[in-house]
C-alpha positions as CSV (number, residue, x, y, z in Angstrom):
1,X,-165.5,-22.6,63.8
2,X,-163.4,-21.4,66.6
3,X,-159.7,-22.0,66.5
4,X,-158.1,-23.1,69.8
5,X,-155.4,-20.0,70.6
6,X,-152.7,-22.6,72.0
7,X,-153.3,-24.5,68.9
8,X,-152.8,-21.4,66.5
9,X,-150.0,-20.2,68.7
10,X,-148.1,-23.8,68.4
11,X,-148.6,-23.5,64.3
12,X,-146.9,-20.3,63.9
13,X,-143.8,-21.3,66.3
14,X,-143.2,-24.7,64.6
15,X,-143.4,-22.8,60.9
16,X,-141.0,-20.6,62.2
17,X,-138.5,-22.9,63.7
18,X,-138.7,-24.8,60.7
19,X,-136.5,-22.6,58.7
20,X,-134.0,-22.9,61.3
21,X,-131.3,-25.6,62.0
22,X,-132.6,-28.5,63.6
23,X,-131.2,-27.9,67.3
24,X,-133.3,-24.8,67.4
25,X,-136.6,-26.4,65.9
26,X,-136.4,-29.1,68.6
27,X,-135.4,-26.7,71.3
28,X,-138.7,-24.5,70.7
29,X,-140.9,-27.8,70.1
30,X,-140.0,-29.1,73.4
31,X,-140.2,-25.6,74.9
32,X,-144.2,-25.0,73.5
33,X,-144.5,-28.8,74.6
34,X,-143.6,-28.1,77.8
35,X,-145.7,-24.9,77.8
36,X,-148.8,-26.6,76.5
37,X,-149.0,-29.4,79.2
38,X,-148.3,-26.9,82.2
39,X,-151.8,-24.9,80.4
40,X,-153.6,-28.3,80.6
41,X,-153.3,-28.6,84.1
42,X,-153.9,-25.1,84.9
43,X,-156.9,-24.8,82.5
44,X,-155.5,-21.1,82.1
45,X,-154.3,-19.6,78.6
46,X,-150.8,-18.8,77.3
47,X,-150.5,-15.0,76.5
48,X,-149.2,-14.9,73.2
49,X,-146.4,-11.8,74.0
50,X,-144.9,-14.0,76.6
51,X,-144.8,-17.4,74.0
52,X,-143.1,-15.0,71.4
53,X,-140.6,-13.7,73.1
54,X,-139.5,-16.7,74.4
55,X,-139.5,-17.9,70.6
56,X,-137.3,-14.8,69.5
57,X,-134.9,-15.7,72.6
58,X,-134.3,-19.1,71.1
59,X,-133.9,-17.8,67.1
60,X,-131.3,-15.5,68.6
61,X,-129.5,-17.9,70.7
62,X,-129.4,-20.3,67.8
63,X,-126.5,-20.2,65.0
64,X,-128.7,-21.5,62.1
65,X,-129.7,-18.6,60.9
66,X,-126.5,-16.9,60.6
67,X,-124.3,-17.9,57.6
68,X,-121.2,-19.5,58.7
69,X,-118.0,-18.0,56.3
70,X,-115.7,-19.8,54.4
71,X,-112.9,-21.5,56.1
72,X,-109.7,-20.1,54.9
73,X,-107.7,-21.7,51.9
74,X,-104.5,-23.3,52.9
75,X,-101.7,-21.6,51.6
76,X,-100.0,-22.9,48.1
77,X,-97.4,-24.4,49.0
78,X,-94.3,-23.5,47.7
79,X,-92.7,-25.4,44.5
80,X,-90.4,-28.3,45.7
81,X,-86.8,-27.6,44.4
82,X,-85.7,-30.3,41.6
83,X,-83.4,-33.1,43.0
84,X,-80.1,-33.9,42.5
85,X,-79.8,-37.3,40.8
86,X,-77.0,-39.1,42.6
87,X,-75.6,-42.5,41.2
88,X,-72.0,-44.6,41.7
89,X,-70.6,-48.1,40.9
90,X,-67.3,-49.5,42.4
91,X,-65.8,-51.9,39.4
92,X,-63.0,-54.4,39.9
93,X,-61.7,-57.2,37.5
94,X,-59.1,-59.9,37.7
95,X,-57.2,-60.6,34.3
96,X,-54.9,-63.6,33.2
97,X,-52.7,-62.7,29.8
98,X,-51.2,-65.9,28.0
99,X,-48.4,-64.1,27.4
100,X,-48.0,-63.6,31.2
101,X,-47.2,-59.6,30.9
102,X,-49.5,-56.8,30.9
103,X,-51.2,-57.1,27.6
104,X,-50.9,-54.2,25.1
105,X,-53.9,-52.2,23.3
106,X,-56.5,-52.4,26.4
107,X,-57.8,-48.9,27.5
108,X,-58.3,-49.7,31.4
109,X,-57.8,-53.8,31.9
110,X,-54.4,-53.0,31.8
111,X,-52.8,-55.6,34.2
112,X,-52.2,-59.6,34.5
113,X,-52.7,-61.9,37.1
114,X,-53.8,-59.2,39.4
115,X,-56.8,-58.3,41.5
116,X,-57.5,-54.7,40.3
117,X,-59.5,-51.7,41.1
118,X,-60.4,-50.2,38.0
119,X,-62.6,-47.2,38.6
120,X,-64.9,-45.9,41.8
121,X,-66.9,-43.3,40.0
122,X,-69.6,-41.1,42.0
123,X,-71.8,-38.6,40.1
124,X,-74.0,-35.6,40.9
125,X,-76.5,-34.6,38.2
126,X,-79.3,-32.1,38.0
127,X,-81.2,-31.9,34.4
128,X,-82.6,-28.6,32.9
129,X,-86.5,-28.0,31.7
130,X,-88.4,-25.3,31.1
131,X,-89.2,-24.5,34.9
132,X,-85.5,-24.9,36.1
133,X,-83.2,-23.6,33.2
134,X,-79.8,-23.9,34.9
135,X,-78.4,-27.8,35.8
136,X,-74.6,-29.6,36.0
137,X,-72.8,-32.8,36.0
138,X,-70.3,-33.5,38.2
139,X,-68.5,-37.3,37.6
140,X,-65.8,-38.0,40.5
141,X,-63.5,-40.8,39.9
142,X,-61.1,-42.9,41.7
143,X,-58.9,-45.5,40.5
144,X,-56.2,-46.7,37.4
145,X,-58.8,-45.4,34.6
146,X,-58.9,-42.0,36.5
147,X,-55.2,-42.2,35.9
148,X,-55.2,-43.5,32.4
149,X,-58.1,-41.0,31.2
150,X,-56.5,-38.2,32.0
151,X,-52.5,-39.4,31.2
152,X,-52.7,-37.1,27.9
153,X,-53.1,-34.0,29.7
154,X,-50.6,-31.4,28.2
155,X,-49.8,-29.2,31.2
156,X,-46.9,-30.5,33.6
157,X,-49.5,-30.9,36.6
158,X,-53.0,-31.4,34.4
159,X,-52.8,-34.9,35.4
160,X,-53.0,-34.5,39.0
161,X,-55.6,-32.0,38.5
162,X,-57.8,-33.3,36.3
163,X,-57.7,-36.8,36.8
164,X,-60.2,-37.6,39.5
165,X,-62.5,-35.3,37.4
166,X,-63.9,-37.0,34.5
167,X,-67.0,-34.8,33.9
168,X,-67.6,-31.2,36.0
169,X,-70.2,-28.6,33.6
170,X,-72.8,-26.3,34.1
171,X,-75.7,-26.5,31.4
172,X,-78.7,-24.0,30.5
173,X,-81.7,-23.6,28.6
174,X,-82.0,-21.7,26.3
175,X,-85.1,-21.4,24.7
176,X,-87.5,-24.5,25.3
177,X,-85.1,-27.0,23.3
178,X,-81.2,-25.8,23.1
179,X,-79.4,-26.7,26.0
180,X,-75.5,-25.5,26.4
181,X,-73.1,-27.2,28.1
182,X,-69.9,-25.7,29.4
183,X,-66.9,-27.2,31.3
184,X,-65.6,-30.7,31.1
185,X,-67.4,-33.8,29.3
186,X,-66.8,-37.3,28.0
187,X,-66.3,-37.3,24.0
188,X,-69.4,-38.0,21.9
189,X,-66.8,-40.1,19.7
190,X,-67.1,-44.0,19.5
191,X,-69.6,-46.2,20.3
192,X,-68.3,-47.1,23.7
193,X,-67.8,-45.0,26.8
194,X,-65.4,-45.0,30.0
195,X,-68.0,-46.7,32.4
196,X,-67.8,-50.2,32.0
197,X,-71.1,-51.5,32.9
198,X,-72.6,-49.2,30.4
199,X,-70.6,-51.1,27.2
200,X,-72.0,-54.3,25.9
201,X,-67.8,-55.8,26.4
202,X,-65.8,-55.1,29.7
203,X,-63.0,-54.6,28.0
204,X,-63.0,-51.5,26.0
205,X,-62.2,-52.3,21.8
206,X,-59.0,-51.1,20.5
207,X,-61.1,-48.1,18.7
208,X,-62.2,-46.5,21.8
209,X,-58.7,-46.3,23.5
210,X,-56.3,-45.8,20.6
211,X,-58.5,-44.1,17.5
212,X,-60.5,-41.1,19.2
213,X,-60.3,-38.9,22.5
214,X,-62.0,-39.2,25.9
215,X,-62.8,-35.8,26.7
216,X,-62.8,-32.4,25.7
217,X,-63.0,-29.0,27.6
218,X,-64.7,-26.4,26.3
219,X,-68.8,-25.6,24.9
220,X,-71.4,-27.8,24.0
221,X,-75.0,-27.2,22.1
222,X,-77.4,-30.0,21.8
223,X,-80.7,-29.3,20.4
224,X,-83.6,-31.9,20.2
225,X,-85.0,-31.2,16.6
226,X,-87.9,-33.9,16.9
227,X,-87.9,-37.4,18.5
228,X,-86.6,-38.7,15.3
229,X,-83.7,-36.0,15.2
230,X,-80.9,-34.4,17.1
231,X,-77.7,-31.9,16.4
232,X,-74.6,-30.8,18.3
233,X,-71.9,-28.6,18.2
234,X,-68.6,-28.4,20.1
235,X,-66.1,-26.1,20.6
236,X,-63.2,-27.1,22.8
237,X,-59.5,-26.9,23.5
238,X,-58.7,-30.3,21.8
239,X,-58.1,-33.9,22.4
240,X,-58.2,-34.6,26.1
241,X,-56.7,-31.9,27.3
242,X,-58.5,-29.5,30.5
243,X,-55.7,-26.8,29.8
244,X,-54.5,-25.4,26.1
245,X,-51.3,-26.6,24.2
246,X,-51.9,-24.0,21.4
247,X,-53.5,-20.8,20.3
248,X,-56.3,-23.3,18.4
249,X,-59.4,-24.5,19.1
250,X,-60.9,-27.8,18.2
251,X,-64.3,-27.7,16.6
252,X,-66.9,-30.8,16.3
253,X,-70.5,-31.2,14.5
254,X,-73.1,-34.1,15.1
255,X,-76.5,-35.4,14.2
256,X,-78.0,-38.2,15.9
257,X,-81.2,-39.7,13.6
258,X,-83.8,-42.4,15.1
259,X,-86.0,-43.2,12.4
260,X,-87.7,-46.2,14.2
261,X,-87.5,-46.9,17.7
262,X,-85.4,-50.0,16.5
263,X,-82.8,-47.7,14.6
264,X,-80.3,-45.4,15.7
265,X,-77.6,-43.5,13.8
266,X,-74.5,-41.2,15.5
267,X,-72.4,-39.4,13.2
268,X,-69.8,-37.0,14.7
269,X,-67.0,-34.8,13.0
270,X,-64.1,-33.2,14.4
271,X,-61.3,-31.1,13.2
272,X,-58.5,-28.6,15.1
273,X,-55.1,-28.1,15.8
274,X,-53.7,-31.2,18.4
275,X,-49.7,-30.5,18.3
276,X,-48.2,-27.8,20.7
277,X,-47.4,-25.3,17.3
278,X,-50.8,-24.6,16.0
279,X,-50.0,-24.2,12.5
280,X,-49.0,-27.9,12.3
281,X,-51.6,-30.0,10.3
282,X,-54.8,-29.9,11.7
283,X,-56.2,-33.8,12.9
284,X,-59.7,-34.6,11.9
285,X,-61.8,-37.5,12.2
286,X,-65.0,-38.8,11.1
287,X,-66.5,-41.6,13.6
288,X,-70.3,-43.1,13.4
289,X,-72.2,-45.4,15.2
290,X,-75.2,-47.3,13.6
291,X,-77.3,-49.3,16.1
292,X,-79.7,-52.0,14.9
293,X,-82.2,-53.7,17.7
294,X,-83.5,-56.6,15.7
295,X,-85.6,-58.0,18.4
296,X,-86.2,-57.2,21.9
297,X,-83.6,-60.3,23.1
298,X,-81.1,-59.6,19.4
299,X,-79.4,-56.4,18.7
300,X,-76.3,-55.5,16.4
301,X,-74.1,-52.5,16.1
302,X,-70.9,-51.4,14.2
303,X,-68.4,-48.5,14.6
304,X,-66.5,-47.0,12.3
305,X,-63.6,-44.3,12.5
306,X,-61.9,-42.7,10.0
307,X,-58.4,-39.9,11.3
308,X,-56.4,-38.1,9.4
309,X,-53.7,-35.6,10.6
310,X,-51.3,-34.4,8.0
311,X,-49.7,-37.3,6.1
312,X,-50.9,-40.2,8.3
313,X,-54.2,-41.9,8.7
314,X,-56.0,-44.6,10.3
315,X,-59.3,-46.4,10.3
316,X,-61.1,-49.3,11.8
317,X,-64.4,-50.6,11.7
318,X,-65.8,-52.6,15.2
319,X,-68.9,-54.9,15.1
320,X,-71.0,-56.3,17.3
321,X,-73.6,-58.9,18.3
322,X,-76.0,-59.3,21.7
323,X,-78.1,-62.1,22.1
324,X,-80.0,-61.6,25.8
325,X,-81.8,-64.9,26.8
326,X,-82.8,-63.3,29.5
327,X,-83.1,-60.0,31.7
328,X,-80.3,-61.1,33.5
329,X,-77.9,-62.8,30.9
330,X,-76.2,-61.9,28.0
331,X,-73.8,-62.9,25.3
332,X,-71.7,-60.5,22.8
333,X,-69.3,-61.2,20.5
334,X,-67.3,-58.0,18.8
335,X,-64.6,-58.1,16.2
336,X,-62.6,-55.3,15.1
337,X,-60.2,-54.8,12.0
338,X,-57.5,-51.6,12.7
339,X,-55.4,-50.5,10.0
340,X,-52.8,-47.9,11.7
341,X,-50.0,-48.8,8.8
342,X,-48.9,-44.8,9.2
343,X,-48.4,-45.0,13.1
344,X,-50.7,-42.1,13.4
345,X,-52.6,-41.1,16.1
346,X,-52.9,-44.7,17.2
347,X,-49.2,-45.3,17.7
348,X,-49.6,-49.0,16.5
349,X,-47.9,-48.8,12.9
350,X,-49.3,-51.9,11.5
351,X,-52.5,-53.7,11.1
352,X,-54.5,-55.8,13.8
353,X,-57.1,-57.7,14.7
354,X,-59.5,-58.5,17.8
355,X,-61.8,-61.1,18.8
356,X,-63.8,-60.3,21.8
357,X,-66.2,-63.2,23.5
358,X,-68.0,-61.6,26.9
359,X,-71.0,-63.1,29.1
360,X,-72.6,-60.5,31.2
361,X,-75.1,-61.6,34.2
362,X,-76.6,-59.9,36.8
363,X,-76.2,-61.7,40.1
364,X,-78.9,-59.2,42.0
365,X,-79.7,-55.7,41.9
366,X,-76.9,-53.5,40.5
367,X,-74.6,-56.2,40.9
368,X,-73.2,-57.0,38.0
369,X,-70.6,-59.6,36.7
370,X,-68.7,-60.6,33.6
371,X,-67.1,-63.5,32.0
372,X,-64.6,-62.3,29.0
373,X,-62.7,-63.9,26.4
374,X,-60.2,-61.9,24.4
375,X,-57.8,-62.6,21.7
376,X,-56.0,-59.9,19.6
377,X,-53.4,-60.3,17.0
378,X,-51.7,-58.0,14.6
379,X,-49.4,-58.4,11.1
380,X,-45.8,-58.2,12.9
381,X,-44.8,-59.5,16.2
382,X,-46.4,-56.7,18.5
383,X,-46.9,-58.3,22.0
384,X,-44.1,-59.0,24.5
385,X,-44.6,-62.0,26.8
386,X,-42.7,-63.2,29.8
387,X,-39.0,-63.7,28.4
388,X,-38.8,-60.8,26.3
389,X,-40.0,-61.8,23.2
390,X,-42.3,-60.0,20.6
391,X,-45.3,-62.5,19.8
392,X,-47.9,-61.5,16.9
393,X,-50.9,-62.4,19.3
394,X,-52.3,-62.4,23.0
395,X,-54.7,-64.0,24.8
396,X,-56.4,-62.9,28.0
397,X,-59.1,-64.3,30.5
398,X,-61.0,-61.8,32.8
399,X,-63.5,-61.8,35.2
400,X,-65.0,-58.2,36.1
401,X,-67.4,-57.0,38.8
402,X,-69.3,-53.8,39.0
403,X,-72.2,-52.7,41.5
404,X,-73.6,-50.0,40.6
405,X,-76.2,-47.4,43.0
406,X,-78.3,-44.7,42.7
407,X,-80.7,-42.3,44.6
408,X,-81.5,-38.8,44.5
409,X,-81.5,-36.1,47.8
């Protein structure tokens, strides 16, 4: 049987074209379409050169064929520089003593019947890891606690200097766990701290502001052994001082054990030269903190110092008790027992007692206020009042507000 040559011709074109993209296969149909009903009416035959190079004309002009490369990989981009943590709080209180002068054995809530600024604190942070070693800490503070912090400062002028400086070190890596510290920090004594807000009272217990320091300047080592255990070591110029009094140095050692995530357990020791000539007795102090969260809304803590610098010692023991009803309300109750009898370090000279009732709600946000009750009493008339006279007790009413704010740029 004869084969038709426009029929043999149309085959091989549309086999062809078939391995192509499909804008060229339906370019050369229609083409050989259009060729095949022009032959009809001329009743004349296609010559097959003429069909195929108008085929090869289209597989040329046609991009199927031709393999279209890779678009170009975006660059990496480069790694985003770690932020700076930025946070702040402004914290005022209002205070009424019974007595009607400023009460005695407060840290920072210091006067009566006053509106008061007690510290405007602003701090810039940047934490260490394994891809950015080097960090700092810089707290900047404003206010009558900037004053009272630094009031032990030894040097004529470290007061003015160092006051509206609470924190301000630079800390490093080294290794995957030790981090070092160097420059100015807050003590790792007590089981309070400066800030208010961050203290289960407002009002700081007679431990913090009379038994321990609030700073040292000098090195720090902190090394995460396991999430159950941590160490530290210190060595500093002393007790709250940015500049040196003496040829000695103050050293410190710490362990910090977590056994459950409901228990926690500070232990801190410290021991150095405090007084100008640095053979004078050396001071040393034992303090630990043991931490016990009950239940998520019931948690209780105690503190317990122990000082000793040449004949004279002094001790106390502070408890405490939260009960949270809520996310936004709670209720602690601390007591403390001091026993100063020496007149050490604390300066008291006797025995006293404290009784501590606060209410702590947050109004919105990091708005924060707190309802306090206070009563502290020692074993001989201690606390002036109004007309002079030494009473053995005082009782004060205060009312503190702190808002507190963070970011990071």
């Amino acid at each position: 049987m004869r084969v038709d040559p426009k029929t043999l011709m149309r085959t091989q074109a549309l086999t062809l074209i078939g391995r192509t993209a499909h804008a060229a296969r339906s370019a050369a149909v229609s083409y050989f379409d259009e060729r095949t009903t022009m032959t009809h009416s001329r009743s004349t035959t296609i010559r097959p050169a003429f069909a195929w190079a108008v085929l090869a004309a289209v597989l040329a002009a046609s991009p199927a064929n031709a393999q279209t490369p890779p678009a170009a990989p975006d660059p990496t981009p480069a790694p985003e520089a770690p932020k700076i943590d930025v946070t702040g709080f402004v914290d005022a209180y209002y205070q009424y003593n019974s007595n009607g002068v400023d009460p005695l054995l407060r840290s920072f809530d210091v006067q009566h019947n006053a509106f008061s600024l007690s510290l405007a604190e602003i701090a810039f942070s940047k934490g260490v890891a394994t891809g950015s070693r080097v960090g700092f800490r810089v707290d900047l503070n404003f206010g009558k606690t900037a004053d009272l912090t630094a009031a032990f400062e030894p040097a004529e002028d470290g007061k003015e200097i160092y006051k509206h400086i609470q924190q301000a070190y630079v800390s490093v890596l080294a290794g995957s766990k030790l981090q070092l510290d160097v420059g100015k920090f807050v003590t790792p004594l007590g089981a309070e701290v400066i800030e208010s807000q961050d203290n289960w009272n407002y009002s700081r217990s007679i431990l913090f502001g009379y038994a321990i320091a609030f700073y040292h300047v000098g090195l720090r080592a902190s090394l995460p052994v396991n999430d159950k255990v941590s160490v530290s070591g210190y060595l500093v110029n002393g007790w709250n001082n940015g500049s040196e009094n003496n040829s000695g140095k103050t050293v410190a050692f710490g362990a910090t054990l977590k056994p459950t995530s409901k228990v926690t357990w500070v232990g801190t020791f410290m021991t150095g030269s405090e007084a100008p000539d640095a053979n004078s007795p050396k001071r040393s102090l034992f303090d630990t903190t043991l931490t016990l969260a009950l239940t998520p809304k019931f948690s209780l803590m105690a503190n317990y110092d122990y000082g000793k610098e040449g004949e004279a010692s002094w001790w106390g023991l502070a408890t405490y008790a939260k009960l949270s009803p809520s996310d936004t309300w709670s209720v602690v109750g601390r007591y403390e027992y001091i026993d100063d009898s020496d007149g050490g370090f604390m300066t008291i000279g006797q025995k006293a007692q404290s009784f501590t009732l606060t209410s702590d709600h947050v109004v919105a946000g990091g708005l924060k206020t707190r309802l306090e009750f206070r009563l502290d009493q020692t074993d001989d008339p201690f606390f002036p009042d109004d007309k002079g006279k030494l009473e053995k007790s005082q009782t004060a009413f205060l009312i503190g507000l702190v808002y507190s704010f963070g970011g990071k740029i």
